[in-house]
Every structure is written in structure tokens, then in C-alpha cells.
DOMISE-264453 format. One record per residue: residue in one letter; z, y, x of N, C-alpha, C in turn. Coordinates in steps of 0.2 Angstrom, whole numbers, padded with zeros to 4 digits, always signed. Example, Ala and Ser with C-alpha at 12.3 -4.5 7.8 and 13.67 -1.06 7.14 Angstrom:
<atoms>
a+0039-0028+0066+0039-0022+0062+0039-0016+0066 s+0035-0011+0064+0036-0005+0068+0039+0000+0064 
</atoms>
This chain:
<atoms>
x+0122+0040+0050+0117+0044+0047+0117+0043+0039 x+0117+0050+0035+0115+0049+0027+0107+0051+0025 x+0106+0046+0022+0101+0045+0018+0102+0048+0011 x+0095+0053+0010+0094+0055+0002+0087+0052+0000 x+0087+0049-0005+0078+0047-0005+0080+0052-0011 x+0071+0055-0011+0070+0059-0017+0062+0056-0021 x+0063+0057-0029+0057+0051-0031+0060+0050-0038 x+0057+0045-0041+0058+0044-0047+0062+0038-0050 x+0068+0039-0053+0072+0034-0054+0069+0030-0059 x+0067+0024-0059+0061+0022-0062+0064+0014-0062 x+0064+0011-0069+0067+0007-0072+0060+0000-0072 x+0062-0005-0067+0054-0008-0064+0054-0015-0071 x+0048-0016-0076+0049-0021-0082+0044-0025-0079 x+0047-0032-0076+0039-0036-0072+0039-0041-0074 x+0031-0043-0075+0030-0050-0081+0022-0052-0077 x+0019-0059-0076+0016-0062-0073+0011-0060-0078 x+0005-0059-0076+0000-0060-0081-0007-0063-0076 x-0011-0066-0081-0018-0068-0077-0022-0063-0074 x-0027-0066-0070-0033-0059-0068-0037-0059-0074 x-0039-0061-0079-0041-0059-0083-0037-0053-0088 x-0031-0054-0089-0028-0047-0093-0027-0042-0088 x-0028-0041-0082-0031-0035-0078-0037-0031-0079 x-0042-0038-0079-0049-0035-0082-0048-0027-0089 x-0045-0033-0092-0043-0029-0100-0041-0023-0098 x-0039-0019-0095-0035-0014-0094-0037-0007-0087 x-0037-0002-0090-0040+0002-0088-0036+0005-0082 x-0037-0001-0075-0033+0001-0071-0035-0005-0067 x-0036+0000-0058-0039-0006-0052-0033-0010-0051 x-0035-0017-0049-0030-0020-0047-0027-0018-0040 x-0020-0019-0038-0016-0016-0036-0015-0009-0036 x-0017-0006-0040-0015+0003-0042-0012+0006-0046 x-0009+0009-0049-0006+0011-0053-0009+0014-0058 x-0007+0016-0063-0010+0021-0069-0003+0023-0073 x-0004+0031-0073+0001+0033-0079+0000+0033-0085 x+0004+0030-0089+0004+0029-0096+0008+0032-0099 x+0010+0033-0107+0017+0034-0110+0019+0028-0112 x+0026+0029-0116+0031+0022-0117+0026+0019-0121 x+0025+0020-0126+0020+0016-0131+0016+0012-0128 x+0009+0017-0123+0006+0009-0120+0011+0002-0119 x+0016+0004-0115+0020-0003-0112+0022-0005-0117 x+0024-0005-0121+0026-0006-0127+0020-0009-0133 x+0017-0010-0130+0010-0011-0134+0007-0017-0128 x+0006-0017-0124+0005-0022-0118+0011-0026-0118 x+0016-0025-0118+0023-0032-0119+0020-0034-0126 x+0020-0031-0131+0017-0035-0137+0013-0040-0135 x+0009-0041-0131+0002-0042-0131+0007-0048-0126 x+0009-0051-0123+0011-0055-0118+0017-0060-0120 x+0017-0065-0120+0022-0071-0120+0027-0071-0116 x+0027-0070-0111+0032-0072-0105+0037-0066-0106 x+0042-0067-0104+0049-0063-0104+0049-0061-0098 x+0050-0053-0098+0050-0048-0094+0056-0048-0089 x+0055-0047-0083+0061-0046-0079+0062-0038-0078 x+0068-0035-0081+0070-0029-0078+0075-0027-0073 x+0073-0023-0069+0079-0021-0063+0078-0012-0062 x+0082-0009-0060+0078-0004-0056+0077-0001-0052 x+0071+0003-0050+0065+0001-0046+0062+0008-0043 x+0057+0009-0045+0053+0016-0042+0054+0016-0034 x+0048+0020-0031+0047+0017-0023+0054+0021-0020 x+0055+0028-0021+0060+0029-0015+0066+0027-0019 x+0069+0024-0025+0073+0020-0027+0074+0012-0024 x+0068+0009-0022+0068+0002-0019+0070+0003-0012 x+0069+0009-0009+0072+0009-0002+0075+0011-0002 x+0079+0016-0005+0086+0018-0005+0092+0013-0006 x+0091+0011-0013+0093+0006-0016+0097+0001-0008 x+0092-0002-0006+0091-0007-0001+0094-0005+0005 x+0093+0001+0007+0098+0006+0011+0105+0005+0013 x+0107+0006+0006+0114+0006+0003+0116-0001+0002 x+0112-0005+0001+0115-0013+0003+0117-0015+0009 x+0114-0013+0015+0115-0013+0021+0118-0009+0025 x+0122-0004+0020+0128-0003+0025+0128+0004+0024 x+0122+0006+0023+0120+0014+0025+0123+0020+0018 x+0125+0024+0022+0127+0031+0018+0121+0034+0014 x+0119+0032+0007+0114+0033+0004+0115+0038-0003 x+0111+0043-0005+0111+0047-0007+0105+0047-0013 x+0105+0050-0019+0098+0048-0022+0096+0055-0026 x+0090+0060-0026+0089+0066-0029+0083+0062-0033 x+0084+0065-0040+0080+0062-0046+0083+0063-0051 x+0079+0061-0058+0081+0063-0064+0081+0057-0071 x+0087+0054-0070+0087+0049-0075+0088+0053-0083 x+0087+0048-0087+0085+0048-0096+0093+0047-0099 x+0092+0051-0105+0098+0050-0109+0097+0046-0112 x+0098+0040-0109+0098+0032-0114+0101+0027-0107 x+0101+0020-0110+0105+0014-0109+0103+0014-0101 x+0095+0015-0101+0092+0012-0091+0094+0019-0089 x+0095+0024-0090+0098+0031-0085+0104+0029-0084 x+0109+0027-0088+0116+0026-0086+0115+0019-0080 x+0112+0012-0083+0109+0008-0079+0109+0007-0072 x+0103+0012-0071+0100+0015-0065+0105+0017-0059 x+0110+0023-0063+0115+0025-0060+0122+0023-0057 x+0123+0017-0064+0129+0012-0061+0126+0007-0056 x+0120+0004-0055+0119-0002-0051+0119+0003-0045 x+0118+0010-0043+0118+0011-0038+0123+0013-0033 x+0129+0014-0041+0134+0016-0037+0137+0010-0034 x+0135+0005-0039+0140+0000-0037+0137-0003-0029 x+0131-0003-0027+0129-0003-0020+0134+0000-0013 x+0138+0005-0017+0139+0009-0014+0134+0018-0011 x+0130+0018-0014+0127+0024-0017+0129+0029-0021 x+0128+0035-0016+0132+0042-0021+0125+0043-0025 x+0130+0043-0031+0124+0044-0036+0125+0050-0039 x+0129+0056-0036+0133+0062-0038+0127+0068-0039 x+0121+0065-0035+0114+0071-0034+0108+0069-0040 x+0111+0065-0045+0105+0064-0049+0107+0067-0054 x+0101+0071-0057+0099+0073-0063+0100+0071-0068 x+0101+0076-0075+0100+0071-0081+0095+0073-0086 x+0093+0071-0089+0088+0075-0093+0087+0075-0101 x+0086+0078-0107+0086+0075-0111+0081+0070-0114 x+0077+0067-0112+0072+0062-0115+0073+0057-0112 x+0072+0050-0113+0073+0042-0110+0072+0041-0103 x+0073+0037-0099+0071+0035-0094+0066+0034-0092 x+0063+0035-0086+0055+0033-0083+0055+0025-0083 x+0051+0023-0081+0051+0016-0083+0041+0012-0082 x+0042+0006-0077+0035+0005-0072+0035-0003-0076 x+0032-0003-0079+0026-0009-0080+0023-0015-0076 x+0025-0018-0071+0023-0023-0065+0019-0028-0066 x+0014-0029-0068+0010-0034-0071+0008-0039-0062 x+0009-0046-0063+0010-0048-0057+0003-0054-0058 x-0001-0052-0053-0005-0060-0055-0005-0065-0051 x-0007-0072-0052-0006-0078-0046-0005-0077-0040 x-0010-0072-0036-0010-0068-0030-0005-0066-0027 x+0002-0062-0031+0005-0061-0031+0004-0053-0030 x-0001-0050-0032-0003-0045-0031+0001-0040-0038 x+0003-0032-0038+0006-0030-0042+0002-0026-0045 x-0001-0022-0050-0004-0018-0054+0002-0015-0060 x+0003-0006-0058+0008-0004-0062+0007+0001-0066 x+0010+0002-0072+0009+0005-0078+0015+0011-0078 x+0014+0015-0076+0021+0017-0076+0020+0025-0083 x+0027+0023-0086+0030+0031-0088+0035+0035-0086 x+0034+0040-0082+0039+0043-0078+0045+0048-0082 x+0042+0047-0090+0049+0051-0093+0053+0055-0091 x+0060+0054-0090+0062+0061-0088+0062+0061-0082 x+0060+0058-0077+0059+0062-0070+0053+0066-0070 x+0049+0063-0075+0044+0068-0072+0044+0076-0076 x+0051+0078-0079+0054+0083-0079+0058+0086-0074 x+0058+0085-0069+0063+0086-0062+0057+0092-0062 x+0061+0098-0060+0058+0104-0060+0058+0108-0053 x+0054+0112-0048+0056+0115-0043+0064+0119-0045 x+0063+0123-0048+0072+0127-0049+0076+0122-0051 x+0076+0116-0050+0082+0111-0050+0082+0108-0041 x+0079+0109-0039+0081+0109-0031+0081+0114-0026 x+0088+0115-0023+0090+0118-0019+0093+0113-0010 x+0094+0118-0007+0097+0116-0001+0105+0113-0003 x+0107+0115-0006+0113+0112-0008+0112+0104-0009 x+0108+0103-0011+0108+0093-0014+0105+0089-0007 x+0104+0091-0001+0105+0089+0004+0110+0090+0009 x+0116+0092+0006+0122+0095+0008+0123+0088+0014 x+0126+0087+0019+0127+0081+0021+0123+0076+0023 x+0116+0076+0022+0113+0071+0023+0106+0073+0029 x+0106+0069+0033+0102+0071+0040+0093+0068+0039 x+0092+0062+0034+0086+0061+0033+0086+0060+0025 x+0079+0066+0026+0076+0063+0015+0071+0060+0018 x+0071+0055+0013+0062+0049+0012+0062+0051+0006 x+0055+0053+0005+0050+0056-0001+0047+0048-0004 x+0045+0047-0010+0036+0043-0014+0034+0049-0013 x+0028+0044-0011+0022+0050-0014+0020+0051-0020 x+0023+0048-0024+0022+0050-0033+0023+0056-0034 x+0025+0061-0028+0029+0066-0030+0024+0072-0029 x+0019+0069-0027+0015+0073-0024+0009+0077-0030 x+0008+0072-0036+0006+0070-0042+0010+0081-0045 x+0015+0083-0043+0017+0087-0045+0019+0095-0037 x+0013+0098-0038+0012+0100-0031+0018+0105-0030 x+0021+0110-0034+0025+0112-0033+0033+0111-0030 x+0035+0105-0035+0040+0101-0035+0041+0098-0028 x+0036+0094-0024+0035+0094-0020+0037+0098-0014 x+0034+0102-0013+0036+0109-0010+0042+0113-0011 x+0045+0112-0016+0051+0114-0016+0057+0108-0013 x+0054+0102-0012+0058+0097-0009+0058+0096-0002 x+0052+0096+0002+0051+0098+0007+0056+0102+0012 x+0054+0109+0009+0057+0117+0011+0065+0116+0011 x+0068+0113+0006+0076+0111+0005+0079+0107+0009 x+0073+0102+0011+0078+0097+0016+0076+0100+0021 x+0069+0102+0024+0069+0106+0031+0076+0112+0032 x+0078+0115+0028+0081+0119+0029+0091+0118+0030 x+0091+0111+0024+0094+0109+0027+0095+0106+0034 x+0091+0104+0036+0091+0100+0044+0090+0093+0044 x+0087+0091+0038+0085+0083+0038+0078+0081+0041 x+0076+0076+0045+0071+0075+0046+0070+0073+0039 x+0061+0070+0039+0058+0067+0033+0051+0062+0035 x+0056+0058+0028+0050+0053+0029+0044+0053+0021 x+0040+0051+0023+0036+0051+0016+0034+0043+0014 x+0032+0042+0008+0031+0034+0008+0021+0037+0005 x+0016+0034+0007+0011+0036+0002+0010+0034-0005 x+0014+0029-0005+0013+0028-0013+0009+0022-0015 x+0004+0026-0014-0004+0020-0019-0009+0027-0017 x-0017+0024-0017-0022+0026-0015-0023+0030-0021 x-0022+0030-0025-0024+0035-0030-0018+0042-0029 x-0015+0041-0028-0009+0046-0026-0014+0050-0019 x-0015+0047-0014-0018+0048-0009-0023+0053-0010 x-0028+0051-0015-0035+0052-0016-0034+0060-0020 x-0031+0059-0026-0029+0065-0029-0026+0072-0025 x-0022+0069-0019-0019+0075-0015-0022+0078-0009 x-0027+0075-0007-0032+0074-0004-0031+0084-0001 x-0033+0090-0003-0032+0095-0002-0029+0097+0003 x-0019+0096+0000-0012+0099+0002-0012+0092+0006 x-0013+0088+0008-0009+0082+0010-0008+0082+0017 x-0015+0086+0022-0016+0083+0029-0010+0090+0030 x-0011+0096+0026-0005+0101+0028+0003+0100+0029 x+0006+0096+0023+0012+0093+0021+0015+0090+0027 x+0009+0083+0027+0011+0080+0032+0012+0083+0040 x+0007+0088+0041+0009+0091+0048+0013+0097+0048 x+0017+0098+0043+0022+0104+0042+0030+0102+0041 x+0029+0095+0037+0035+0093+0036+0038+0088+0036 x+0032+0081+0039+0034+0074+0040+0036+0072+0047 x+0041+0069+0047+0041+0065+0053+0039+0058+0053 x+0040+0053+0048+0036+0047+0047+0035+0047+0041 x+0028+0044+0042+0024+0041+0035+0022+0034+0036 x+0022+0033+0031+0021+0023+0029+0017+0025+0024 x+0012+0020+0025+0006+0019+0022+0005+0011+0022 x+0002+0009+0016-0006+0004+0016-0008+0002+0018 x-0013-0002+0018-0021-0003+0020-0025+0003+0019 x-0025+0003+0010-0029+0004+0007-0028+0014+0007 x-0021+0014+0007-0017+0022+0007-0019+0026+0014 x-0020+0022+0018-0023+0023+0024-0029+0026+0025 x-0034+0020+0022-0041+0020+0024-0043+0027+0016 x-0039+0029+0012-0039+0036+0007-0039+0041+0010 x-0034+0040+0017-0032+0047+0020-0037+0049+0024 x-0038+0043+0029-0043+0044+0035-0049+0042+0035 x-0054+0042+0028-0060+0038+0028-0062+0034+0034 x-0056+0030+0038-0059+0024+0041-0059+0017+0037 x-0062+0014+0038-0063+0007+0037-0062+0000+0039 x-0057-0003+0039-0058-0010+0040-0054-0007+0051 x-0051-0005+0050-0048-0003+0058-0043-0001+0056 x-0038-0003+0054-0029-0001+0055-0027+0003+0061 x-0029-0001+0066-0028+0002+0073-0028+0010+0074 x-0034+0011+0071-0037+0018+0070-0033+0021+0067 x-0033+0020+0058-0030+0024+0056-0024+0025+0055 x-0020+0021+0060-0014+0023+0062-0010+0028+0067 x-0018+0028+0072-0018+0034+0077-0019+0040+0074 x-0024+0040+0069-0026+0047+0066-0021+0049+0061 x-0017+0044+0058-0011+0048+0055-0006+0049+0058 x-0005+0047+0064+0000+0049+0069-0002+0056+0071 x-0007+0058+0073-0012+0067+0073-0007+0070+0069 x-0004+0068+0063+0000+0074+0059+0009+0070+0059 x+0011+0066+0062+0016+0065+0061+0018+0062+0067 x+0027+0061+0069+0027+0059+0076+0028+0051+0075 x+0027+0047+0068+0027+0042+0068+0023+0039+0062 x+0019+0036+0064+0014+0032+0058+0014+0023+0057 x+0014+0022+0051+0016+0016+0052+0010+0012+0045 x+0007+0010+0048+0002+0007+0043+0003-0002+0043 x+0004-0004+0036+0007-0010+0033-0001-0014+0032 x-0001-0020+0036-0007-0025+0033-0005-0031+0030 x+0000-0032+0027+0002-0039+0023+0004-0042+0028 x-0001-0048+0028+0000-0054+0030-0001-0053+0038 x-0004-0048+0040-0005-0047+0047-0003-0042+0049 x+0003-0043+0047+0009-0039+0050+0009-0030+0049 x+0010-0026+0054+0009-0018+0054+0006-0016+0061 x+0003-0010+0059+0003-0006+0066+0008+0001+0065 x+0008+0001+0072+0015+0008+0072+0012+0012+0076 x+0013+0018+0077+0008+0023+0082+0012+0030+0081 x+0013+0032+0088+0018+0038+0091+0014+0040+0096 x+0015+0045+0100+0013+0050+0104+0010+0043+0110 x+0014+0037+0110+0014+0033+0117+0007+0029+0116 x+0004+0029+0108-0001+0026+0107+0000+0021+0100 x-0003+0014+0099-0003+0010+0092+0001+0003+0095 x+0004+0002+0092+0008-0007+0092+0006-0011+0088 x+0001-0017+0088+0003-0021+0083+0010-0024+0082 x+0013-0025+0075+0019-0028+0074+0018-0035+0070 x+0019-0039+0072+0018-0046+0071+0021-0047+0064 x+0017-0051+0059+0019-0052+0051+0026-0058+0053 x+0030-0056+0048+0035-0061+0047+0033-0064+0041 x+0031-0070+0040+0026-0075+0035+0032-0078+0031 x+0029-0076+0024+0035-0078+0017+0030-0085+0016 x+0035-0090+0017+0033-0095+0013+0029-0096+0008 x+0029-0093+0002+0026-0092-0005+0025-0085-0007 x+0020-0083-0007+0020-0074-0010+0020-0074-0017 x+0027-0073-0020+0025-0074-0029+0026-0065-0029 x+0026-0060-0028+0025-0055-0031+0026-0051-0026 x+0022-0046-0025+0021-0040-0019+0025-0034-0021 x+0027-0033-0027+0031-0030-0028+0037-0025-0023 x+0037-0018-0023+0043-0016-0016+0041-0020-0010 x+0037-0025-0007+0037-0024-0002+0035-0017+0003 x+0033-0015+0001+0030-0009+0007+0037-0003+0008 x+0042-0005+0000+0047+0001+0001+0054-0003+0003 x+0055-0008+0004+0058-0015+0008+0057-0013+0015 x+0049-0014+0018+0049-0012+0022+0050-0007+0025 x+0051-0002+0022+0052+0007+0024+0059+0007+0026 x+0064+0004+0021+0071+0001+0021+0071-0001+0031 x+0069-0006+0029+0071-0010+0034+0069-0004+0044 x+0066-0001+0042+0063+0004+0047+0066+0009+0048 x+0069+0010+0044+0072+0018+0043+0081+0016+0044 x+0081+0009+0043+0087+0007+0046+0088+0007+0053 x+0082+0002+0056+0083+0002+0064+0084+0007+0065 x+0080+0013+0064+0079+0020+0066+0083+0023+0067 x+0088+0023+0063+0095+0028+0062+0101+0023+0065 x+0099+0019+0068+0103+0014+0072+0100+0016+0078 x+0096+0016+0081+0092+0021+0088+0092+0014+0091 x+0088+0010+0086+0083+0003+0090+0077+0007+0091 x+0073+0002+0095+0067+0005+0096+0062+0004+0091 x+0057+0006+0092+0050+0007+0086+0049+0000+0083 x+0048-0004+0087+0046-0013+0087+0052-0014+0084 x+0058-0015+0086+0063-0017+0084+0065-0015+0077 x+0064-0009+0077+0065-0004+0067+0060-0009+0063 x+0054-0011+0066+0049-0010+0063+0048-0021+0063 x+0053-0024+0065+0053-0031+0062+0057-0031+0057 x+0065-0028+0057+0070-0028+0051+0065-0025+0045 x+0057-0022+0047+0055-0019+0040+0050-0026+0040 x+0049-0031+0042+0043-0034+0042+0047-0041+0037 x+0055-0041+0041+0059-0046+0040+0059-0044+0030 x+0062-0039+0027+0065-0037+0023+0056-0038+0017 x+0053-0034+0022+0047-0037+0015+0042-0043+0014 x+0045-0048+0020+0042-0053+0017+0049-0059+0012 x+0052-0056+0016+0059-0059+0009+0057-0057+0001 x+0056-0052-0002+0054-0049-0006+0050-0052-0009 x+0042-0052-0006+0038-0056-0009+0038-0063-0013 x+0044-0066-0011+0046-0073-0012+0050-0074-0020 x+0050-0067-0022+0056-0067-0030+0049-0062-0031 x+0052-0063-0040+0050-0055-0041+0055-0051-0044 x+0051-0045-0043+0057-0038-0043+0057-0037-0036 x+0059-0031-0036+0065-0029-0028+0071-0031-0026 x+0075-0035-0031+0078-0037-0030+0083-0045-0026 x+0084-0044-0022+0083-0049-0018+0091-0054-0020 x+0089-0061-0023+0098-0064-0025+0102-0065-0019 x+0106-0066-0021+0112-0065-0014+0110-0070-0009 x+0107-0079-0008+0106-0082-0005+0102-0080+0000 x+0096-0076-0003+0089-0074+0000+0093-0067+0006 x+0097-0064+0003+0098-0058+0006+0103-0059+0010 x+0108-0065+0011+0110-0067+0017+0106-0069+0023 x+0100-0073+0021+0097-0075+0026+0096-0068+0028 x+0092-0064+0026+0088-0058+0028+0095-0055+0034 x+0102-0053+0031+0104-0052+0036+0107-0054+0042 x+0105-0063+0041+0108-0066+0047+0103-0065+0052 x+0097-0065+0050+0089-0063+0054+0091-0059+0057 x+0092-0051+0054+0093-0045+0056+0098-0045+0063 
</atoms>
């Protein structure tokens, strides 16, 4: 199977701060907020610690990740005329990634802010730059030429049109689809178009807690709202940390047992880690449980570094596990 993730090619800058410079800033913790370059440039002023860059953006982290493991991966999106667009494009070819479907744009790269506290919890600032110039008349059926499943962010949703013009292209070329929901606030804003999307043109979506409990005003029941977003898709999978995930298809809900990181120094990718890991077993034609450990395995690895990026010791265990 080939893989195309479509999303924001998104250069990830991540640096530890306390819960108090949270406060400072006009944004919940663990949610995101758009910014322009200046703010993040104005917030790294402000911090001491030397920033870790890699890059990143949610259907990037699982594509990315994809293509590490073997898989035929493909990436649609619009990198920046400058140093992190060439960046972005050479680390993923060197994965082994056709990076033949990305865009180019004239203005800088998009680029995510990952402010990381004790907790290991992440809060993101992101400037989407030139992707968020990626335009519906720049996506045709042609850029899923060869490729059987597209995984969507839901950041893409933030642009209703685009969207839909994404959607329409890979159904018609004959790719299932997956969706990632992104963050609650993505959730909450699309609120409208969203329950349509997903019952027109998803086959799985991966959520949150929190992404969950946005979509199906239930509360404090995973179980649930893993059923009720299964309602519009044949496969729902709702992420609770440390307490593993639930999975739910037409057969009903699974709990999936956590695989426990030693140390959580940054949450970071883990939920697009785990989509990776899921969307791998799947396309291997393991069962639902069995997709849905190699996703459990891969994001508690994660947590243990920061970035998405996993160094090469970590990522051997992860595939001797596998």
C-alpha cells in the first residue's frame, strides 16, 4: 500500500518552558494557537533554553514515520522558499519518501512553536506560512496518482474549501481516508461541516480525549465517544494517554491496553506516532487490536525524547517490539 498524508509541512521549534510562561500567553494548555513568525520570534527571545528543531506538522509526524518503517509514503503540501522548505523535503526523502507531490511556495516555511512543560504536556504556536497558501486549484486527482490511502490533519479543516477539494480528489482517485482531528479547537470551530465530512468521506478518524469529547458533547466516557464517532466512520479510535485507547467498528468498542513510557518528557507527536503505527498494522491486514498496539508501542516511545523524532537506539527497540 502507498501512503499520501496531506497537511502542513511544518518545521516543529520545541523548548521546555514552565507552567507559569503558559499562563503568560494567550493560549490553553495543550491547544494550539495561530500566530505569525514574529510572535515565535519574540517568545524564543524571551527563553533561555536552546530550542530543538526537526520537522514536524501532524500528518508530517505520521507520514514521516511511515516511511521509516518500510512503507511507500507520499506527502501533498506546500513548503517555503527558504533553508526549512528545502529541509523538510530533503529529510523526507532521505526516509525514503517521494517527496515529488510537494508544493512550492513563494514565502518562508510554516513552522510550530512546542512549548513543553514538566508534565510533559505540549502547547503550540504555530505559523503555517506557506502552506497555508496551499490553494483548492492546486489539488487535483492527479497527486494521488498511485497511492491507495490519504491521512488528512485536521488543521486542514481551519480552510473549508481546501479541504474539500482534498477529500473529492483522493475519493475519486480510489484511496480510502483517514483523518487525524488535530486539537479541540480545530474540532470546536468546524463543528458545522465536520459530522458531514466525516460520514461522506472518512474511513478512520483518530481523536483525543479532549477532540472527542468537542465532537460528541460527551463527558468523561471514552467508551462512548468512541461508539458515537464510529456512527460516521467504519473505524474510530479515541487516544486516552496513559490509559491506553478505545477502538470501535461496526463489532462494537475495544479497550486497548497503554504501553507505559518510562518517563513522559514531552507529548509531542504522540497521537500522530500513534496513527503511524495503526495505519501500518492496517495496511499489513493485522487486526484492529494488533494495528492499534504497534500505535500504542510507537507513542509511548515518543514521549520519552522530545520532538518526533525518535534516535536510532529508541527506534530499534520500538521495531524489535513490533
Amino acid at each position: 500500500m502507498t501512503f499520501i498524508g496531506i497537511g502542513s509541512p511544518i518545521v516543529d521549534t520545541i523548548v521546555s518552558v514552565d507552567e507559569e510562561f503558559i499562563k503568560q500567553i494567550d493560549c490553553d494548555k495543550g491547544g494550539m494557537m495561530l500566530v505569525e513568525a514574529d510572535d515565535i520570534d519574540q517568545l524564543l527571545a524571551t527563553l533561555s533554553e536552546s530550542p530543538i528543531k526537526t520537522p514536524g506538522g501532524s500528518a508530517g509526524n505520521t507520514l514521516f514515520t511511515l516511511a521509516r518503517m518500510g512503507n511507500r509514503s507520499k506527502f501533498l503540501g506546500k513548503l517555503g522558499n527558504c533553508a526549512a522548505g528545502e529541509l523538510y523535503q530533503r529529510q523526507f526523502a532521505q526516509l525514503g519518501g517521494d517527496s515529488s507531490r510537494f508544493k512550492w511556495g513563494d514565502i518562508p516555511n510554516g513552522q510550530c512553536l512546542s512549548l513543553v512543560t514538566p508534565d510533559g504536556e505540549r502547547t503550540m504556536c504555530t505559523y503555517l506560512g506557506a502552506a497555508m497558501t496551499l490553494s483548492p486549484a492546486e489539488i487535483s486527482v492527479a497527486d494521488f496518482t498511485d497511492c491507495q490511502h490519504a491521512h488528512l490533519e485536521g488543521y486542514l479543516l481551519f480552510n473549508q474549501a481546501l479541504i474539500r477539494s482534498v477529500f473529492e480528489s483522493a475519493q475519486q482517485a480510489g484511496c480510502s481516508i483517514s483523518l487525524d482531528l488535530a486539537s479541540f479547537e480545530v474540532v470546536q470551530a468546524s463543528q458545522a461541516i465536520l459530522p458531514n465530512l466525516l460520514r461522506d468521506y472518512v474511513d478512520i478518524v483518530f481523536a483525543n480525549q479532549a477532540e472527542a469529547e468537542a465532537f460528541t458533547g460527551i463527558r468523561h466516557d471514552p467508551p462512548a465517544m468512541a461508539a458515537k464517532l464510529a456512527e460516521y466512520c467504519d473505524i474510530a479510535a479515541v487516544k486516552v494517554g496513559a490509559h491506553g485507547a478505545y477502538l470501535a467498528d461496526h463489532r462494537g468498542v475495544t479497550h486497548i491496553e497503554p504501553m507505559h513510557a518510562a518517563k513522559v518528557v514531552d507529548t509531542t507527536a504522540a497521537g500522530d506516532l500513534w496513527a503511524a503505527g495503526f495505519l501500518h498494522g492496517w495496511a499489513h491486514q493485522l487486526n484492529h487490536v494488533e494495528s492499534a498496539n504497534i500505535g500504542s508501542i510507537l507513542g509511548a516511545a515518543v514521549v520519552q525524547v522530545q520532538g518526533s523524532e525518535l534516535p536510532p537506539h529508541l527506534w530499534d527497540d520500538v521495531m524489535s517490539a513490533i
